[in-house]
DRENDO-1510 file (C-alpha; in Angstrom, 1 decimal, always signed):
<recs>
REC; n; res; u; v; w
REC; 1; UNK; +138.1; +115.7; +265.0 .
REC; 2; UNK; +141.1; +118.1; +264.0 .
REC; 3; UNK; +140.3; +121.4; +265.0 .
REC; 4; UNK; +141.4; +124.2; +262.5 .
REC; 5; UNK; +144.3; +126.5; +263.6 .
REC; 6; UNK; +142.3; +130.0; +263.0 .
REC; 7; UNK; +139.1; +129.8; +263.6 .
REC; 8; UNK; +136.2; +132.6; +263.7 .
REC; 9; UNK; +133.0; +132.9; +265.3 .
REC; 10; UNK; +130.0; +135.2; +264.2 .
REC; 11; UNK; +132.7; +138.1; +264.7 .
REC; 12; UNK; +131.3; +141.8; +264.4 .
REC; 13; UNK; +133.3; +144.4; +264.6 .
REC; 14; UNK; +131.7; +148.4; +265.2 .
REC; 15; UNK; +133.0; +151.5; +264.9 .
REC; 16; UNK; +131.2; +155.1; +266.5 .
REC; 17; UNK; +131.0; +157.8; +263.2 .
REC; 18; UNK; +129.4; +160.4; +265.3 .
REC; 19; UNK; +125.7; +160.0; +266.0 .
REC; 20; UNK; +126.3; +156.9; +263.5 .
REC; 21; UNK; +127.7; +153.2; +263.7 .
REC; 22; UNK; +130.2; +151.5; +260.9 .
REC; 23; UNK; +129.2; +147.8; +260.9 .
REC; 24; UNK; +132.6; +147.3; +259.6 .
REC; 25; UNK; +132.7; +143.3; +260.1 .
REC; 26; UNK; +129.0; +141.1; +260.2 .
REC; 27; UNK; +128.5; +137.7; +261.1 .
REC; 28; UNK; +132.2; +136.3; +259.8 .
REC; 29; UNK; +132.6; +132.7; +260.2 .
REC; 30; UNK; +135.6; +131.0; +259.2 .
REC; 31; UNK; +138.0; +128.2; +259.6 .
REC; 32; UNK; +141.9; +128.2; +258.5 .
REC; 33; UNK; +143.5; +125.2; +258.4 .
REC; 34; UNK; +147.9; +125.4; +259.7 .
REC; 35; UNK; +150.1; +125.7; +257.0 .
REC; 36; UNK; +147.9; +127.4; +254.5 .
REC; 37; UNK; +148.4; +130.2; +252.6 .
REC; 38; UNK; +145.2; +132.3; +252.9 .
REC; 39; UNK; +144.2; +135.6; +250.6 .
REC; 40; UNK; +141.9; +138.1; +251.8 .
REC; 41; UNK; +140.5; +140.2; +248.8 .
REC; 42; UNK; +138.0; +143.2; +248.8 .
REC; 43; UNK; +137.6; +147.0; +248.2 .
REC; 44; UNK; +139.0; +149.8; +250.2 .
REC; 45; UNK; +136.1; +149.5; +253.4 .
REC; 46; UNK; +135.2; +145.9; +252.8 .
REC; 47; UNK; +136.6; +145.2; +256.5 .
REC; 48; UNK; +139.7; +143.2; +255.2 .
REC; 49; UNK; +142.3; +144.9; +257.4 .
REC; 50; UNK; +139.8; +145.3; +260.5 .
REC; 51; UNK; +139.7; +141.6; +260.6 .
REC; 52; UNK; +143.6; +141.4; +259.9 .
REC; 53; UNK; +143.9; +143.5; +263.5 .
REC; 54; UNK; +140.9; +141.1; +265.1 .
REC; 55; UNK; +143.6; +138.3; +264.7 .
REC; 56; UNK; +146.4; +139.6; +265.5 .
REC; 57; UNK; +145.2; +141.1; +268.5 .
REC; 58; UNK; +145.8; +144.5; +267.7 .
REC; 59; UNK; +141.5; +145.1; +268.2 .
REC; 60; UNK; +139.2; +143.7; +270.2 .
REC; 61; UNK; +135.8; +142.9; +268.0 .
REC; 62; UNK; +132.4; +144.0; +269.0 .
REC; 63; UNK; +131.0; +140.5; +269.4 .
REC; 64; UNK; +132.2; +137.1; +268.5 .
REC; 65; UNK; +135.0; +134.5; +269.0 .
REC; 66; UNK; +138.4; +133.9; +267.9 .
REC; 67; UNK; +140.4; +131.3; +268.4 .
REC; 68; UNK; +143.9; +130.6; +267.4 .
REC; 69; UNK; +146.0; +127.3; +267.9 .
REC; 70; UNK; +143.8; +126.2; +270.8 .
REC; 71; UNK; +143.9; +130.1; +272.1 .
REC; 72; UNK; +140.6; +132.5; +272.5 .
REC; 73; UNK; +142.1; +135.6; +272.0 .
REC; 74; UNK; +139.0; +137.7; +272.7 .
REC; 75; UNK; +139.5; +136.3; +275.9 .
REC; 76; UNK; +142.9; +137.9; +277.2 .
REC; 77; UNK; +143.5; +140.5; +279.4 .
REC; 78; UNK; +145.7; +143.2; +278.0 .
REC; 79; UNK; +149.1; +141.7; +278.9 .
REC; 80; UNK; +148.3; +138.8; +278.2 .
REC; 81; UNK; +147.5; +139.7; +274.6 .
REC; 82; UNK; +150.9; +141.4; +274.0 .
REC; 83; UNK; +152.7; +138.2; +275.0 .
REC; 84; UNK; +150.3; +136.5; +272.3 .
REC; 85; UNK; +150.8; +139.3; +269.7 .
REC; 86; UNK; +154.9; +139.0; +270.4 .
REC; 87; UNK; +155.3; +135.1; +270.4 .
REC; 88; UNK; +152.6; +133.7; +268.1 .
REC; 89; UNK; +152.1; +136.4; +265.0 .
REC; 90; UNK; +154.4; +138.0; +263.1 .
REC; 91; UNK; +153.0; +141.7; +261.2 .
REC; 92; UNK; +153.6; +143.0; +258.2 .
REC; 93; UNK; +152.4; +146.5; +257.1 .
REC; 94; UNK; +151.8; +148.1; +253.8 .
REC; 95; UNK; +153.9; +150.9; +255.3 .
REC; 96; UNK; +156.9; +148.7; +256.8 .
REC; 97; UNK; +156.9; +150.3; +260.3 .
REC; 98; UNK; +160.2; +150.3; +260.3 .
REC; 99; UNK; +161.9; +152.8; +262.9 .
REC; 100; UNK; +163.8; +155.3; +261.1 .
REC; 101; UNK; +166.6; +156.2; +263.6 .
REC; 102; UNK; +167.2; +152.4; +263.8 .
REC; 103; UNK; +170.0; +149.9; +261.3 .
REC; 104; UNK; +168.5; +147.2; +259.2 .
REC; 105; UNK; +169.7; +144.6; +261.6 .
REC; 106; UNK; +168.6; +146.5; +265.4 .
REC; 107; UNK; +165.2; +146.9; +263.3 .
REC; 108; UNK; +164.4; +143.3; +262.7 .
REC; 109; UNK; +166.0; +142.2; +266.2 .
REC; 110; UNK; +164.0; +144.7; +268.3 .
REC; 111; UNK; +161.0; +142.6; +269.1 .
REC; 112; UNK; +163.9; +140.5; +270.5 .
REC; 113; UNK; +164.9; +142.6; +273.8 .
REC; 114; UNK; +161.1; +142.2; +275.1 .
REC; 115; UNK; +161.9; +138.5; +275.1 .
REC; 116; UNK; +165.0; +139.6; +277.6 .
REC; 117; UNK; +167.4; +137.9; +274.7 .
REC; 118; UNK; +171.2; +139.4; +274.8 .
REC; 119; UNK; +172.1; +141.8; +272.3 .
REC; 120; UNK; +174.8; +138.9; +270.9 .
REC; 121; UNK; +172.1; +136.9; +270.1 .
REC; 122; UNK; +169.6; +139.1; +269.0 .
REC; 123; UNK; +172.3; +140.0; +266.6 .
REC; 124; UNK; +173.1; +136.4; +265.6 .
REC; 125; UNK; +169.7; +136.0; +264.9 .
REC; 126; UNK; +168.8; +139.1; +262.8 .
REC; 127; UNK; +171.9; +139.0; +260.8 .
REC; 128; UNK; +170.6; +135.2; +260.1 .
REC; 129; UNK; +167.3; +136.4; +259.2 .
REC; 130; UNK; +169.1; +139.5; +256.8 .
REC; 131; UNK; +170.9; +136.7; +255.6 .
REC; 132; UNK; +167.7; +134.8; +254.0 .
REC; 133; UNK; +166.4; +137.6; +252.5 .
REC; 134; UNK; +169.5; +138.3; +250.2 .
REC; 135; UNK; +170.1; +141.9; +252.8 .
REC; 136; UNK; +173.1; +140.9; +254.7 .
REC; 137; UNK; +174.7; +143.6; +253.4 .
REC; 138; UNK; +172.5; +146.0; +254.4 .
REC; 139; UNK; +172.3; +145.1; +258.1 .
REC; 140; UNK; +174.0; +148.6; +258.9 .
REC; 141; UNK; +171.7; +151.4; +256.9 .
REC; 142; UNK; +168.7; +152.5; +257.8 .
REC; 143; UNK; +165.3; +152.0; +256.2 .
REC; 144; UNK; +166.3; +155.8; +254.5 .
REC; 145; UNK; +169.0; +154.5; +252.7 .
REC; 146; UNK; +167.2; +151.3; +251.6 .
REC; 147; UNK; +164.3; +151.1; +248.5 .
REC; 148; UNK; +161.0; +150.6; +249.3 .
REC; 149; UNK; +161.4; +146.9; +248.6 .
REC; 150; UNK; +164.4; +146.3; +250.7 .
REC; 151; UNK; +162.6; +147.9; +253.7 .
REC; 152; UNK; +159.3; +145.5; +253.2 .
REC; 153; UNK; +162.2; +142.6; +253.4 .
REC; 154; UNK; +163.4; +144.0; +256.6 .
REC; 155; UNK; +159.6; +144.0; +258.1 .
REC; 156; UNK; +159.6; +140.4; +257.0 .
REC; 157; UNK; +162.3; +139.7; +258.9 .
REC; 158; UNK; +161.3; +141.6; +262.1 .
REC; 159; UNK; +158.1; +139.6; +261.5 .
REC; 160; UNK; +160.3; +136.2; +261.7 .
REC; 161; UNK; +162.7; +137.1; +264.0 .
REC; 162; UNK; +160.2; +135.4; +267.0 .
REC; 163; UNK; +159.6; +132.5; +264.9 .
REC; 164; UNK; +155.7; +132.7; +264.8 .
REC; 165; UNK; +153.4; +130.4; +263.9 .
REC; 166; UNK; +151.9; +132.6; +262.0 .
REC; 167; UNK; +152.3; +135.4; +259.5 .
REC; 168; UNK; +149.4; +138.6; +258.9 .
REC; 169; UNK; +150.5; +141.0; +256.1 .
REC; 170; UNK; +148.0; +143.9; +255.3 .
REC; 171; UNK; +148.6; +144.7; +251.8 .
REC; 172; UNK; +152.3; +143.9; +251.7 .
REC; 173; UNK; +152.9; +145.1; +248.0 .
REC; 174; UNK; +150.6; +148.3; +248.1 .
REC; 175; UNK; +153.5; +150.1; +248.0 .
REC; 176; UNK; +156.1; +148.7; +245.9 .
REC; 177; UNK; +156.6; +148.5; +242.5 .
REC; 178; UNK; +155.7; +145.3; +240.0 .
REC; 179; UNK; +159.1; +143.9; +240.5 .
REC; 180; UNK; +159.6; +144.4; +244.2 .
REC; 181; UNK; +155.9; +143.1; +244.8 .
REC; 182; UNK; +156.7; +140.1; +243.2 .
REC; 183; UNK; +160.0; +139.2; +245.4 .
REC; 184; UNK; +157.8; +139.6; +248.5 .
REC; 185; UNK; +155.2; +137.5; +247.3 .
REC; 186; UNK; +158.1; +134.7; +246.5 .
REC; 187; UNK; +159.1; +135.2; +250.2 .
REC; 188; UNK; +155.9; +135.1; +251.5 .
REC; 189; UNK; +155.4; +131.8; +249.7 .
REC; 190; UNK; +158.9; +131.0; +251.0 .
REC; 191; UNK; +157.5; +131.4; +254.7 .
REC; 192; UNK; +154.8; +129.3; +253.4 .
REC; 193; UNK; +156.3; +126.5; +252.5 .
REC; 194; UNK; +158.6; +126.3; +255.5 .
REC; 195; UNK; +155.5; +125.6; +257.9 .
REC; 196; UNK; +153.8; +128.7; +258.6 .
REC; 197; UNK; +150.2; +129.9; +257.9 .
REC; 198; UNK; +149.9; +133.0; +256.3 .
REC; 199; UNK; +147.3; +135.4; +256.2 .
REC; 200; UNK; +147.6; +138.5; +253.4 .
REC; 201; UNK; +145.0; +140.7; +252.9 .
REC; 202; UNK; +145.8; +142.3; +249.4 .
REC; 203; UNK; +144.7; +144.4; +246.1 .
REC; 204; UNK; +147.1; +142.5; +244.3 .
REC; 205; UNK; +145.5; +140.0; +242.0 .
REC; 206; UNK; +149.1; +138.2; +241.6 .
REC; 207; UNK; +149.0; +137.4; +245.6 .
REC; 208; UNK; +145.6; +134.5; +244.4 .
REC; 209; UNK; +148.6; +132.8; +242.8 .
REC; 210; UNK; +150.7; +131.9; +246.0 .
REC; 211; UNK; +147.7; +131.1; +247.9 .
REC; 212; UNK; +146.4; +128.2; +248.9 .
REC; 213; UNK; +142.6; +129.7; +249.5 .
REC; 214; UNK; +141.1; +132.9; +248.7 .
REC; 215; UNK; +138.6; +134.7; +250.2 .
REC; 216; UNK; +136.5; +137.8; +249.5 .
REC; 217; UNK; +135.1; +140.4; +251.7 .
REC; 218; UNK; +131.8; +143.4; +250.4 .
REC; 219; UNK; +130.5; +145.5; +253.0 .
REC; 220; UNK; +132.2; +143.3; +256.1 .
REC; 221; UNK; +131.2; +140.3; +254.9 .
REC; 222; UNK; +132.5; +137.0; +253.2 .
REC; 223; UNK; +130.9; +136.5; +249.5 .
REC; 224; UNK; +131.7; +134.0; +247.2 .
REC; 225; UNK; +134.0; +134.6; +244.4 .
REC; 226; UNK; +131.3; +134.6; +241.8 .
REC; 227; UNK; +129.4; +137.3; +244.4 .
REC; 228; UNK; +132.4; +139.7; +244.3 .
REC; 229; UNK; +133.2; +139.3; +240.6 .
REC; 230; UNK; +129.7; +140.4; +240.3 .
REC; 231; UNK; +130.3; +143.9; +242.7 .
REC; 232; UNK; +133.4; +144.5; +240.6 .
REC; 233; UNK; +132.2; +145.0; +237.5 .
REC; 234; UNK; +129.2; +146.6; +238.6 .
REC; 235; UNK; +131.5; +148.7; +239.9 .
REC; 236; UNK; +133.8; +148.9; +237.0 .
REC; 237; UNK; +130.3; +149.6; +235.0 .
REC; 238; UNK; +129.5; +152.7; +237.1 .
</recs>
């Protein structure tokens, strides 16, 4: 049997409110194949990014098991989840992360120096990536003097630069506007189609028509379509 490439485990995830618990992720189960394209929809609260984090390492869940590519991540000691987080995933953020102080091109090759890679190559390789993504003449200005699109293609590019198997992008258009949303979401389905399994978790109605399956989170848990259709226009009613 083919074992899936992602695949969760009656995952919980808590969070202390005071004298009160957020059960922000209940009995998740789910199986993602390599070299999908996968769409996480839900409401602000619905858990969507807390599971994002859960795979990528960047939380630990309350109970539960993932595994990626043969790895149980749940499982690793502290370093040994950074080396996952900086060779296996690539992030993408609705806010771009980007460090301010930094170029275009020493933004997207910065994961690179933790990898002990010489600034020649880290260089070749970012100016490569800037290349793809149609900024190769912006490798020298910083993420002020870039649009809010352009900077989102630079995080893309920092996400690539380590070649990951796989790509996590919490709501990757929430910031941009219709026509810059719409260039990431061809790049994203750019990634896709060059091998790599991506994960969005998105608002964005357009992102369903990239993907390869959809899923949809209420209240920390997956529903079916049909389910959450049926919360949104109550919702929508109210």
């Amino acid at each position: 049997m083919v074992l899936p490439f992602i695949e969760i485990s009656n995952l919980y995830k808590d969070f202390p409110m005071g004298h009160n618990v957020v059960h922000a992720l209940a009995e998740v189960n789910l199986r993602i194949e390599q070299n999908t394209f996968t769409v996480v929809m839900g409401p602000s609260g619905s858990g969507k990014s807390t599971l994002l984090y859960l795979l990528g390492g960047l939380d630990r869940p309350t109970q539960g098991r993932i595994v990626i590519d043969g790895q149980e991540i749940n499982t690793l000691d502290e370093n040994a989840l950074a080396i996952f987080r900086r060779r296996s995933v690539g992030f993408i953020f609705q806010s771009f992360n980007l460090i301010q102080t930094m170029s275009a091109m020493d933004n997207v090759s910065f994961p690179l120096r933790f990898e002990r890679v010489s600034r020649k190559k880290r260089n070749y390789i970012a100016n490569d990536l800037l290349l793809r993504i149609g900024l190769s003449d912006r490798a020298n200005h910083r993420p002020t003097e870039l649009s809010g699109g352009q900077q989102q293609r630079v995080a893309i590019a920092r996400a690539m630069v380590n070649d990951p198997k796989v790509i996590l992008a919490d709501e990757p258009t929430g910031n941009l506007d219709t026509s810059s949303g719409s260039s990431v979401m061809r790049l994203l389905s750019e990634l896709h189609n060059s091998g790599r399994t991506i994960l969005v978790v998105s608002h964005d109605q357009r992102m369903k028509n990239f993907a390869t399956h959809n899923l949809y989170l209420l209240d920390g848990r997956i529903v079916s379509e049909t389910e959450y259709n049926a919360a949104s226009n109550l919702a929508f009613d109210a």
